[in-house]
Backbone as a ProteinNet text record, in pm:
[ID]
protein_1_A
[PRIMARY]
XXXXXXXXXXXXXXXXXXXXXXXXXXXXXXXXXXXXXXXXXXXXXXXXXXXXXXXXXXXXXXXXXXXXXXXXXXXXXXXXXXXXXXXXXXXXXXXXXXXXXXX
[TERTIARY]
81.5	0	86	179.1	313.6	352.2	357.2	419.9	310.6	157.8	71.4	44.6	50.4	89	242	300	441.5	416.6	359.6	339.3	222.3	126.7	-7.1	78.3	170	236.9	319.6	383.2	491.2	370.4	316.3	178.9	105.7	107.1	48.6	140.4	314.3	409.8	449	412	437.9	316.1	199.9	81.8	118.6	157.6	208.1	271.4	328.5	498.6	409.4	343.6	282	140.3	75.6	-32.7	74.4	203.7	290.2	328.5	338.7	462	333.7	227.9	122.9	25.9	1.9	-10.9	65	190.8	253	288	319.6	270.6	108.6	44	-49.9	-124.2	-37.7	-53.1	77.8	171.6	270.8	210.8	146.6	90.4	-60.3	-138.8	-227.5	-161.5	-40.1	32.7	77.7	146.6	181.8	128	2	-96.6	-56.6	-143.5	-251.1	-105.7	0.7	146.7	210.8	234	285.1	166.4	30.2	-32.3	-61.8	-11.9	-105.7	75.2	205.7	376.7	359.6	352.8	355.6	518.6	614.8	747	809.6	916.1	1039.1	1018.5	1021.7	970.9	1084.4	1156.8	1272.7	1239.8	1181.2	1122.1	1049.1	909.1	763	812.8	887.9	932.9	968.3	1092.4	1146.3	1027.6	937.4	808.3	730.8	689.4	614.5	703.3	846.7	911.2	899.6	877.9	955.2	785.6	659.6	517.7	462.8	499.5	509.1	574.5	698.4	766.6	718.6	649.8	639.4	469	393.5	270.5	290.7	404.3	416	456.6	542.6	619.3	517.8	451.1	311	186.2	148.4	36	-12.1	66.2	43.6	-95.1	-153.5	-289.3	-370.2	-370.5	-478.8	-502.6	-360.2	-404.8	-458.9	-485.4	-528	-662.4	-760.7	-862.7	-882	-774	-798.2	-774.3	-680.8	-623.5	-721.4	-828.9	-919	-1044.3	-1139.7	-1224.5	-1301	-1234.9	-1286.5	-1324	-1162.2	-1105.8	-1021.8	-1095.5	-992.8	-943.8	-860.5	-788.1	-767.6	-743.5	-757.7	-903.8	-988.6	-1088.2	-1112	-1024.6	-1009.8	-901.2	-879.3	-774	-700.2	-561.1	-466.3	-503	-574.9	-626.3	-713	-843.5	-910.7	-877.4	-745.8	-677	-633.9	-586.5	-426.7	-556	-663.8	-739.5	-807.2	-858.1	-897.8	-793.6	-724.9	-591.5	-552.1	-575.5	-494.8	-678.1	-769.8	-904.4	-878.9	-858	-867.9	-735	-609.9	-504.8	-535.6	-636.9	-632.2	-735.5	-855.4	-950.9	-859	-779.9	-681.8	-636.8	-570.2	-428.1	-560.2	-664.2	-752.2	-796.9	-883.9	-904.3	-827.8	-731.8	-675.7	-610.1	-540.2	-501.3	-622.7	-713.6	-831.2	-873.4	-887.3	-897.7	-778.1	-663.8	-599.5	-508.3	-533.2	-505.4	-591.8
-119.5	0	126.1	105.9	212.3	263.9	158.1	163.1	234.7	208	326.3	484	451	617	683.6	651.4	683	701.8	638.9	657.6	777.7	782.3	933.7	983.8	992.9	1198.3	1180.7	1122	1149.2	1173.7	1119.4	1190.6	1333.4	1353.5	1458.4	1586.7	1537.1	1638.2	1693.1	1597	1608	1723.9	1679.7	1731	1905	1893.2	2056.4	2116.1	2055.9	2117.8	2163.9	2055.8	2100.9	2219.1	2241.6	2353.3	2457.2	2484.6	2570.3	2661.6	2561.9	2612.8	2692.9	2554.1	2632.5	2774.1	2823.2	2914.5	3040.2	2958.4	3089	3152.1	3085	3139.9	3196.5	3138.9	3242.1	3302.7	3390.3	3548.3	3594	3552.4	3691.3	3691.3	3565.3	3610.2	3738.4	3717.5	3775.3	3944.7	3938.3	4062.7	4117.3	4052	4097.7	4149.7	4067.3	4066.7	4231.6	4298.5	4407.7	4513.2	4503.5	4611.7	4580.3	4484.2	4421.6	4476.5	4452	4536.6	4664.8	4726.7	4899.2	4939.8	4887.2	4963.1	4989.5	5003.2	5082.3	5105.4	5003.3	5012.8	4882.2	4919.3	4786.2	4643.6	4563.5	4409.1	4410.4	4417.8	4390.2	4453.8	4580.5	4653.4	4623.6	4539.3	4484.9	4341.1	4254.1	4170.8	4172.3	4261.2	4285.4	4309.7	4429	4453	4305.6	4246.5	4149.1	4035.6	4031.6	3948.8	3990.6	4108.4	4173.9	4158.9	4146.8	4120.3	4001.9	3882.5	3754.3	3706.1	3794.5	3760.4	3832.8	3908	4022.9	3961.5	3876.2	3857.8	3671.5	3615.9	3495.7	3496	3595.9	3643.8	3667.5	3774.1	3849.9	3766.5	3676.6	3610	3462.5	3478.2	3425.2	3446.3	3530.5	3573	3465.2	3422.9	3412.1	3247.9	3196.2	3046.4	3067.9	3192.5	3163.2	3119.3	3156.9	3110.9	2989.8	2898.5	2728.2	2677.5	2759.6	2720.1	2733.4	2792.9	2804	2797	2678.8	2641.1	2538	2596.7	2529.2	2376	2351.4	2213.5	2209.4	2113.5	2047.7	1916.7	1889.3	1733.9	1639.6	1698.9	1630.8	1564.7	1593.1	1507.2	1335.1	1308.8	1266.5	1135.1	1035.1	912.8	974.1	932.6	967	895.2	791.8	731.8	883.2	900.9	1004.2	1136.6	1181.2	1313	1297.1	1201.5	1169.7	1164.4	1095.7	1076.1	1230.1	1292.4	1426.2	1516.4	1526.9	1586	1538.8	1412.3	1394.3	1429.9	1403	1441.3	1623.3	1675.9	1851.6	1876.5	1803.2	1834.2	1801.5	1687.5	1616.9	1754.2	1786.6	1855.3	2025.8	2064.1	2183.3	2197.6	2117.6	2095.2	2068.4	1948.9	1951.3	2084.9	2162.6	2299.1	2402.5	2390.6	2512.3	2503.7	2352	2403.5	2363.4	2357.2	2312.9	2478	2581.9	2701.2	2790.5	2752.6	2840.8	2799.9	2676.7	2679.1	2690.6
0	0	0	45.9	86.5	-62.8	-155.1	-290.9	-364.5	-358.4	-413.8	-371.4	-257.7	-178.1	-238.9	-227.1	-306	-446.9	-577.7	-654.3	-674.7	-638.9	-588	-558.6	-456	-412.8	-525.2	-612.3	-737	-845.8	-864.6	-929.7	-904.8	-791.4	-738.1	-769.3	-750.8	-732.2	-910.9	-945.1	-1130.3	-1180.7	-1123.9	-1208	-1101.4	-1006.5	-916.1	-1007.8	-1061.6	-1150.4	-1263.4	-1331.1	-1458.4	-1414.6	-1374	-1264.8	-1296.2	-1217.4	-1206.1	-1314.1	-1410.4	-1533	-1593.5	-1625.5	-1705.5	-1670.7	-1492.9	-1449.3	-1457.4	-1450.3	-1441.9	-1622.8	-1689.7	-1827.6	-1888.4	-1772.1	-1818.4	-1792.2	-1678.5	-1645.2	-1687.1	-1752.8	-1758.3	-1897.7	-2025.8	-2136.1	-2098.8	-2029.9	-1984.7	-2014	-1875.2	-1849.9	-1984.6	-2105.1	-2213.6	-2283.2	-2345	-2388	-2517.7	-2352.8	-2432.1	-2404.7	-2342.7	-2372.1	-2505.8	-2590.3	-2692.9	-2746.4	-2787.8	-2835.9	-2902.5	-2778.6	-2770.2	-2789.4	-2841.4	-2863.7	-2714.6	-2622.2	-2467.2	-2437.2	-2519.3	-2472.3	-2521.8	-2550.5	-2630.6	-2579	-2658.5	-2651.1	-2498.6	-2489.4	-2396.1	-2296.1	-2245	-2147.7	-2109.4	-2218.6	-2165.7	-2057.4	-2148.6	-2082	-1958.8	-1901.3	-1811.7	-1708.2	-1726.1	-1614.9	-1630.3	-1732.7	-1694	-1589.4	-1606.8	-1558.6	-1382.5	-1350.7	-1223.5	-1143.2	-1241.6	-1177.4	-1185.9	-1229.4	-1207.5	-1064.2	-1082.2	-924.8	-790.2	-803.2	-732.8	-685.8	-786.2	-743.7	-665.6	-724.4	-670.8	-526.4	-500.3	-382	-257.9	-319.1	-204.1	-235.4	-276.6	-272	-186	-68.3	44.3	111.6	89.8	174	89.5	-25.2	-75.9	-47.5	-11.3	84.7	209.7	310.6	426.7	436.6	273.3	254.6	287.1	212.8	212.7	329.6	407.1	560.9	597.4	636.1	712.8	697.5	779.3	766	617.2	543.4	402.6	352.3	381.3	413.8	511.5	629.5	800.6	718.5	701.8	676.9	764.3	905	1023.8	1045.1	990.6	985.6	834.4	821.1	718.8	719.2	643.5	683.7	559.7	553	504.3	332.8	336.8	184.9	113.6	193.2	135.7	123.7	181.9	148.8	52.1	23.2	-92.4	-279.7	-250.1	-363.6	-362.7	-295.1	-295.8	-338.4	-298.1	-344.2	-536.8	-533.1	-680.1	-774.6	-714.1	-766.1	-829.1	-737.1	-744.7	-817.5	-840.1	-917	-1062.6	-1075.2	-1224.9	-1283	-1205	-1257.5	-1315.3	-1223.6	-1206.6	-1334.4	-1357.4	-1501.8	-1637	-1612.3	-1717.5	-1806.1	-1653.6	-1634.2	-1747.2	-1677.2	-1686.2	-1846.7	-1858.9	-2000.5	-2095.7	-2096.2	-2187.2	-2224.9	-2113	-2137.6	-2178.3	-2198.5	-2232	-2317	-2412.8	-2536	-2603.9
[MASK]
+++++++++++++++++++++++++++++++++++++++++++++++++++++++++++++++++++++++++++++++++++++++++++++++++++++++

C-alpha cells in the first residue's frame, strides 16, 4: 500500500509542476498581452516589467491560501487514503481545467 501512496504523491508532485509552469505562463501572457499590443514600450522593457510582476505577485500572494487554511477544508478530519485521492481528484480537474482554457 506504501508503494501506491508513493506513486499518488509522485503523481500529485508532477501534475504541481505542470499547474505551475502552465499558471505561471499564463498570467505573464495575460500581463503581455494588451502592452505588446497597444507599442507601450520595447519588446525587452515589456518583458522585463512582466518578468519583475510575475515575481512580485508569486512572492506576495500568500494571503490568498489563508482562505484554504481556514475552515474550508480540516484534513484532520479525514484518513490519510481520502486526502491523498482528494488531493490527486482537485489536481487532475486543475491541469484539465486550466489548459483546456488556455489553449
Amino acid at each position: 500500500m506504501e508503494t501506491l501512496y508513493l506513486a499518488l504523491v509522485v503523481i500529485l508532485f508532477l501534475l504541481a509542476i505542470s499547474d505551475l509552469i502552465v499558471g505561471v505562463s499564463n498570467d505573464a501572457v495575460n500581463f503581455l498581452n494588451s502592452a505588446i499590443g497597444a507599442k507601450a514600450g520595447s519588446l525587452k522593457t515589456i518583458l522585463v516589467v512582466a518578468a519583475l510582476g510575475v515575481l512580485v505577485g508569486a512572492t506576495f500572494s500568500g494571503g490568498m491560501m489563508e482562505v484554504a487554511r481556514k475552515g474550508i477544508f480540516n484534513p484532520q478530519y479525514f484518513y490519510f487514503s481520502e486526502i491523498i485521492i482528494l488531493f490527486l481528484a482537485v489536481m487532475i480537474t486543475d491541469v484539465i481545467l486550466l489548459d483546456a482554457f488556455n489553449t
